[in-house]
N, C-alpha and C positions, 0 to 999 in steps of 0.2 A: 246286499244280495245281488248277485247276477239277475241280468235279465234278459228278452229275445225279443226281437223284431223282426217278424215276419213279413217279407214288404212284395208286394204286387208290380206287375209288371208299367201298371199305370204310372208310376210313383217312377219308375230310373230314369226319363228323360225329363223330366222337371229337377230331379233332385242331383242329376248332372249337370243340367245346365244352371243351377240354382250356385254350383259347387262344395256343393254340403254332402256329406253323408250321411243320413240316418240313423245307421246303423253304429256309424263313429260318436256321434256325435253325443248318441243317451247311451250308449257303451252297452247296447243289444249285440245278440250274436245272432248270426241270421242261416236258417237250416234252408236250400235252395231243393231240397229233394225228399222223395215219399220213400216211405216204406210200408209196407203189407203186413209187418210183423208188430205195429203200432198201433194203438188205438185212433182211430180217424176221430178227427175233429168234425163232427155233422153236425149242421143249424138246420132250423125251420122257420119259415118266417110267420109270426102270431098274427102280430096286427101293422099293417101297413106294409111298404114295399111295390104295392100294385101300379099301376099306370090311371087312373080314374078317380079324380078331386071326388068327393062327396058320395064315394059309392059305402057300401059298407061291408060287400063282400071278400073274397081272396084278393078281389081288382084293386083293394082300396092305396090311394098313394094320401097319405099325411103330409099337408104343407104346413108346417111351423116351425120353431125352433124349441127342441127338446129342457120340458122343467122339469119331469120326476117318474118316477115309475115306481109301480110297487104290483104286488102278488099277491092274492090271495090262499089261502091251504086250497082251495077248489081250482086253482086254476086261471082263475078272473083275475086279468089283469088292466091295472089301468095307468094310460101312458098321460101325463101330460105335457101340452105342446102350447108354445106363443104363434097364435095368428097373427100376422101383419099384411096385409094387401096391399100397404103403405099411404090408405088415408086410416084405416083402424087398426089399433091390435087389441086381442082378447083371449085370456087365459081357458082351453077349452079340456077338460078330462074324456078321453076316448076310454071306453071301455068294453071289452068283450070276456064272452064264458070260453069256455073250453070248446064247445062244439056250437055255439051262438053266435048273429052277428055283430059285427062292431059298433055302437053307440056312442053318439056324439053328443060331449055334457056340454054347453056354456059354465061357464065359474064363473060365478057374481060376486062383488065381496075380495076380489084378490086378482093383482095383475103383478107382473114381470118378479115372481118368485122363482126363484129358482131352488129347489128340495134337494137338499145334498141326502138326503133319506126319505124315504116315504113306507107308509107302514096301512097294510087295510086289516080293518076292527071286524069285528062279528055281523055286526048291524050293517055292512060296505060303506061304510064312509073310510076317510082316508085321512090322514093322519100328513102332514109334511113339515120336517126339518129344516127351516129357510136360511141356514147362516142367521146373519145380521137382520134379518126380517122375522125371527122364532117361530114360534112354532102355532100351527092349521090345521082346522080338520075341516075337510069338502064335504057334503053329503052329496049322497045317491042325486039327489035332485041339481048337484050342483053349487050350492049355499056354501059360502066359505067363510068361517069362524076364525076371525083370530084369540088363539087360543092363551097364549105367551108372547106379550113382548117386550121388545129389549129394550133395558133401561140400565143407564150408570149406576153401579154399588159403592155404597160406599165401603162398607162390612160383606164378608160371603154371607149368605142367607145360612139362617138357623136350620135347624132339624128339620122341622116343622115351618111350612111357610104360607100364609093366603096366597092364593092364586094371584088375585089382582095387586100383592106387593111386591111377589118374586123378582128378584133382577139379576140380569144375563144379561154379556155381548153378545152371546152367538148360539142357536140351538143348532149341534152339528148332525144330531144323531134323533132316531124316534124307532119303536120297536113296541110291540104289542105282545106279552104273553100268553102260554097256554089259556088261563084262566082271565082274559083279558085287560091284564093291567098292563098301561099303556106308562112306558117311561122314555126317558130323555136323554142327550147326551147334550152337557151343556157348558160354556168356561164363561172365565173373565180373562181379560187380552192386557190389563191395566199391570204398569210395574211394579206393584205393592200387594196384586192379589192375583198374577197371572197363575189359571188354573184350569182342571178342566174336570168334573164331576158326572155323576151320574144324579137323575133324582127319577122318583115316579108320579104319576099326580094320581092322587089319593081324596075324588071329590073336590073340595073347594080349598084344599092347600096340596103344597108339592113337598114332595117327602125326601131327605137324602138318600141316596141307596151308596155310592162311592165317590171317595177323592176328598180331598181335606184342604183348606188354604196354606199358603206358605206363612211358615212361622219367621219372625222380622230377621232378617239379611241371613237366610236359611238358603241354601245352597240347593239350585236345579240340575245341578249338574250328575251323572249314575254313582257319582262317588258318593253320592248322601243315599242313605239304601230306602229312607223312605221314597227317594225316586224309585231307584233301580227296582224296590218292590211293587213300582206300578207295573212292571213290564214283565219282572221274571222275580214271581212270591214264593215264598217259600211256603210248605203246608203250614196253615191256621192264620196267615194273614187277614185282616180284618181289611174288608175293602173301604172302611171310612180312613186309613190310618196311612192312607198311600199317597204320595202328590204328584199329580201329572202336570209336570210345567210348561206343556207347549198345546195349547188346546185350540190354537188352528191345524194342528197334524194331529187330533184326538177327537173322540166322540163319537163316532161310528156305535152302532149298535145291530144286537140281531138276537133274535129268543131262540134257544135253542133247544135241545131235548133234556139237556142236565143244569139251565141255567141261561145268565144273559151274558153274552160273548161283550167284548168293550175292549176296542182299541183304543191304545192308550200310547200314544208315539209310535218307536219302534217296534213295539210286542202289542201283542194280543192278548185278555185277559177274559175267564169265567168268571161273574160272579155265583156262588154257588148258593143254592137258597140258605143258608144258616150264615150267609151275612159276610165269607171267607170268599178269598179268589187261589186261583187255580192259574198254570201260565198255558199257554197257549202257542203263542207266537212268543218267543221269548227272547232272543238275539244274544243267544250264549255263544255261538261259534257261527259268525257268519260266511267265516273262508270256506268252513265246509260245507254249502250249499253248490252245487255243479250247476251247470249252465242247462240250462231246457234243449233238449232230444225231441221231445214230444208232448203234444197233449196229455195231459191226465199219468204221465211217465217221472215218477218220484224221481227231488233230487235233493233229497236229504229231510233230515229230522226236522220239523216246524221249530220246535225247540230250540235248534241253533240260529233259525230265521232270524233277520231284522226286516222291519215293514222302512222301505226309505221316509225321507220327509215327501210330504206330496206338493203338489203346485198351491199357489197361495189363492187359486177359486177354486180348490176344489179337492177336498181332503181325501176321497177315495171311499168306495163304499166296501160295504161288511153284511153279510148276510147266512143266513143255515136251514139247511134242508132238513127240518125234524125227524121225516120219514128214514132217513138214511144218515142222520147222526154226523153230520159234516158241513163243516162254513167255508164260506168263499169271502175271499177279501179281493179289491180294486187297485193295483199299484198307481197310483197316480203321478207319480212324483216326474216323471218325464213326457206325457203325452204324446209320445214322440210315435205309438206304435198305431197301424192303418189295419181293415180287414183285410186281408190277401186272398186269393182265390189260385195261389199255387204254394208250392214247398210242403214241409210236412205242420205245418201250421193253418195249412190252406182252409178255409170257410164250406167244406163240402154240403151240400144240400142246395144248392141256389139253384131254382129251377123257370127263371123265366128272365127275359132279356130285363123288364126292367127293376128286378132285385138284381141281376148283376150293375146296371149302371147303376144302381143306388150306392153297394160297396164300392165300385171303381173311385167315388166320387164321396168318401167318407169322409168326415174329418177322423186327426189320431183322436186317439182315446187312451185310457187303462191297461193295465195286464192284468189278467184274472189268474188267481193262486186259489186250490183246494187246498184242505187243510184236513186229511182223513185218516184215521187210525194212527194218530204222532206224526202223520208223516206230509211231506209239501211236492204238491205237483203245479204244474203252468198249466191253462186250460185253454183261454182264448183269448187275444189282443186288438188293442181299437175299439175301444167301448166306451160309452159315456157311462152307464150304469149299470147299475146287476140286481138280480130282484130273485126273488127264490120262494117256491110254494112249497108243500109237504114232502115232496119227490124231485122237483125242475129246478133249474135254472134258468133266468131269462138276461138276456142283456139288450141294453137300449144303444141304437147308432144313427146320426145325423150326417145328413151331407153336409159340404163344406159353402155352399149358396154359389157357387158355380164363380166365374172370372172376377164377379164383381163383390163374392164373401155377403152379399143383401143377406139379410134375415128372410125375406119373404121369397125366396128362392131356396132356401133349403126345406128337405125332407127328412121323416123321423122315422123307423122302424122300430120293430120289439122282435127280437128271436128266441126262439128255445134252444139252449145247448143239451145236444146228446147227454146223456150221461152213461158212464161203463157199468157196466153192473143188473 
């Protein structure tokens, strides 16, 4: 898939005198100009961005370094972030309502997680996908449960599994549905069972929901279609019957209005409730995807998409707006792209000097791809996460800790992206 990098004006005398191009370099195509006839790219800033340690109004500026974010259907959203002052650090949940102020949780129970997914339940507690560290849930108060953790298999777990036997490398993925069943995305990394599954927890055992271990010297390559069925099924695929073999670039999850969306490598997949998948992102014809124009400005069928590999911390997130019947995916595969504050990419809505130096001074991030009505648009670039309520979209962005890269110099924000419609 083509991609774009929209770069700022901060970014050409470092990246001159660096002698790099950016733009060359992750093979983005970079739009220098606006048009009127486009849908604008407008942010708002949620929580953080202000100039004021410890306030918890509009003022509020968050010192940590970004571990997870998630949305509630109400709006509530909660960021969490690594304190370091540089004699302590401590994993703290911010969280605010839609028209409330922001609240500052201590985590007890859990430090230096980083949540490549986060998901919030009925009750507001929170849900987090840790990699290598599995899978959490914080409560309201704070209290952090580890809920899954990872341990060598020797065999893939059965149908049917005790909680406290289950074993996992990696929980990449976590996603809460309508009727709140809370499931997983989860693999083994080993050469004899590398894979990447779905399961849900069902009470005191975790249940399979998709993906199947590789059968002995069974081929991961799209030529064997039970791969190629993980990515792009054909109708009545049974999602136990599919093998996804690279499940550092799989397990992303998101609940959505007809089912549970599951990246699965280079495609996207529905599971649909009667147990079948649906393709999604499928990477039939990725030449014919064009290069991004604009925000939210289709450039071809999802269908022909391919999702790249992503960087090796950090798979890339996945999420769906029920309200409106449309998922957003994180390309991660090159980090290479910054918030900008000009071209037709530009960050419009930044309304105070210091949410402008917070972007001037971002690190890269993501590319954010919709995924609406069969068809794929770019949204917005430079993002560590994405998070999505009944209606919104939110993305998470971090400074970069100024000259000297410290942890306890950078700053977290959470914005809202417009949406058209």
């Amino acid at each position: 898939m083509k991609r774009f990098l929209p770069r700022s004006r901060r970014r050409r005398q470092a990246v001159a005198g660096a002698g790099v191009a950016l733009a060359a370099v992750a093979g983005f195509a970079v739009y220098s100009t606006a048009s009127d006839e486009k849908t604008p790219l407008v942010v708002s800033f949620t929580l953080g961005g202000g100039s004021h340690v410890g306030g918890t109004g509009d003022d509020l500026e968050i010192e940590g370094t970004f571990r997870g974010l998630a949305v509630s259907a109400d709006d509530t959203v909660h960021l969490f972030t690594q304190e370091d002052d540089g004699s302590d650090s401590r994993m703290v949940m911010w969280r605010k309502t839609k028209s409330g102020a922001a609240e500052r949780v201590p985590v007890s129970g859990m430090d230096e997680v980083r949540a490549e997914q986060a998901a919030v339940a009925a009750d507001g507690s929170v849900y987090l996908a840790g990699g290598e560290d599995g899978l959490w849930k914080v409560g309201q108060d704070g209290e952090a449960t580890h809920l899954i953790a990872t341990r060598p298999c020797k065999k893939a777990n059965p149908v049917s599994t005790p909680t406290d036997t289950f074993c996992t490398d990696r929980v990449s993925g976590v996603t809460i549905s309508h009727d709140g069943t809370v499931y997983i995305g989860d693999g083994l990394v080993g050469p004899r069972a590398r894979s990447s599954y779905v399961h849900r927890l069902d009470g005191e055992t975790v249940g399979l929901v998709a993906g199947r271990p590789p059968k002995a010297r069974e081929s991961g390559e799209p030529g064997n279609s039970a791969v190629r069925h993980g990515f792009d099924p054909p109708t009545g695929t049974k999602a136990t019957d599919v093998l996804v073999p690279d499940p550092l670039n799989a397990g992303a999850l998101a609940a959505g209005k007809r089912g549970i969306y599951w990246k699965t490598g280079p495609g996207i997949v529905r599971i649909n409730t009667d147990g079948t998948l649906s393709p999604t992102v499928a990477a039939r014809e990725p030449a014919e995807i064009d290069k991004a124009q604009a925000p939210f400005s289709a450039v071809g069928r999802a269908l022909d998409a391919a999702v790249p590999r992503s960087a090796l911390d950090h798979p890339g997130g996945l999420s769906a707006t029920t309200g409106r019947d449309e998922i957003f995916y994180s390309d991660t595969s090159d980090r290479g792209a910054t918030p900008t504050l000009e071209g037709d990419f530009r960050w419009q809505g930044v309304t105070s000097d210091s949410q402008e130096k917070l972007l001037e001074s971002a690190e890269p991030g993501g590319v954010v791809y919709r995924v609406a009505d069969g068809r794929l648009a770019p949204v917005i670039a430079g993002v560590q996460s994405i998070a999505t309520s009944e209606n919104g979209l939110y993305v998470a962005v971090q400074t970069d800790g100024g000259d000297s890269g410290d942890p306890k110099d950078r700053d977290t924000a959470v914005l809202r992206v417009r949406l058209p419609g």
